[in-house]
C-alpha positions, 0 to 999 in steps of 0.5 A, a space after each residue: 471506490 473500492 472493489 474486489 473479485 477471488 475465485 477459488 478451485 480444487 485441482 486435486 484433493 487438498 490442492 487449491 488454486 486461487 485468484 484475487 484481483 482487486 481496484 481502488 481509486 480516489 479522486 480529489 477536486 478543491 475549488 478555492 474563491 477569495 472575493 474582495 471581502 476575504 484575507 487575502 482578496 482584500 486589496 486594500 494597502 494596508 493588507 499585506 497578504 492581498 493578492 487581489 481577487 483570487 482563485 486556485 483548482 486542485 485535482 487529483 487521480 489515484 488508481 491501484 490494480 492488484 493481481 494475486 495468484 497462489 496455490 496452497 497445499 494441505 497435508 495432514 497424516 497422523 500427528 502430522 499437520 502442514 500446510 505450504 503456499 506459493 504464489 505470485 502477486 502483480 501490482 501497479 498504482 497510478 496517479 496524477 494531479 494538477 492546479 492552478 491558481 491566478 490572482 487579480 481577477 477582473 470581476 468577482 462574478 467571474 467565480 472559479 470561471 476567473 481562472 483564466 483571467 487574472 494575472 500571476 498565473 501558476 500551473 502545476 502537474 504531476 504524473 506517476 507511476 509504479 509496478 510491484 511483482 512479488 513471488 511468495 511462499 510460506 510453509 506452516 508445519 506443527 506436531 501433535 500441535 505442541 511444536 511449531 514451525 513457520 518459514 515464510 519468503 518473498 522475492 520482490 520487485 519494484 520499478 520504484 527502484 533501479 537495476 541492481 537494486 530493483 529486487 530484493 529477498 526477504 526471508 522470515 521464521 518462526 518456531 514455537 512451543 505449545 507448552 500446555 499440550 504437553 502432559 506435564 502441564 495437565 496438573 497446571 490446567 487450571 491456573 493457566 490453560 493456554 501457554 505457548 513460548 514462540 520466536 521469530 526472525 525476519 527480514 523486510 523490505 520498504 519501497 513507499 519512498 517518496 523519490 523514485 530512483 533512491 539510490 540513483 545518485 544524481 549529478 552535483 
């Protein structure tokens, strides 16, 4: 499931203040029966793999909220263009899970509802949770459209990661040239109309690891 809701308002002229918010979730259930006549259901000695009548359940729940808050402002004078944006973002993703399995059950009849008559009985669960806030702004600059100016920078912060690691500065820019705005390139028009030479730098960060706490060093 997927939704997402924005609304948008004009406070002075070229002045806008918008507001995005948005939710997913995902939900997985796995039932798995083995009867006598399966694999690893067959309790026959000579099979191995046999655990007997078995059966294990798996569920799992993912929940993700985003909030999104920016400002932009439009100016344009002349040979002048610019567009500037700040903002500010809050997320926060939610999950957890659980399963169980037995073997040996009783009675094949029992079905999915043998799960608590068995023998060798394993539970599991799992339970996390993670926060993201993001300050952020970009500024878009161009002259007359033939040079190109863009300068972008976040200030994130993750509760993925611990104390003097937790936030990070990200900056990036850019700069091109519209070569084919200039006058010079009208005699080239019709060889090649769209010619445009850009370069960028950038910095970005990373917090999809798999452990909390990465830079947490732990005890031997």
């Amino acid at each position: 499931l997927q939704a997402n809701l924005s609304a948008e308002y004009e406070i002075i002229k070229n002045l806008k203040f918008k507001v995005a918010a948005g939710y997913s979730s995902r939900d997985i259930k796995k039932e798995e029966f083995n009867g006598p006549n399966t694999r690893t259901g067959n309790s026959h000695p000579s099979n191995t793999q046999s655990k007997g009548i078995n059966a294990n359940l798996y569920q799992y729940e993912f929940r993700s909220y985003l909030n999104e808050n920016t400002l932009t402002y439009l100016f344009n004078k002349k040979l002048h263009s610019m567009n500037v944006l700040a903002g500010l973002s809050l997320q926060k993703n939610s999950n957890y899970s659980h399963s169980v399995a037995t073997e040996h059950i009783s009675n094949e009849s029992f079905g999915m509802a043998g799960l608590d008559k068995g023998t060798n009985q394993t539970i599991e669960s799992n339970q996390g949770e993670s926060k993201m806030m993001s300050y952020f702004g970009r500024i878009n600059y161009n002259y007359k459209e033939r040079y190109l100016l863009e300068i972008n920078g976040r200030y994130d912060g993750s509760s993925r990661f611990i104390g003097d690691k937790r936030w990070g500065f990200f900056p990036s820019f850019s700069a091109g040239w519209n070569v084919s705005r200039e006058p010079f390139w009208r005699d080239l028009e019709h060889i090649v109309n769209n010619f445009k030479i850009r370069g960028s730098w950038g910095e970005l960060g990373n917090c999809n690891t798999t452990a909390f706490y990465p830079f947490y060093q732990t005890m031997p």
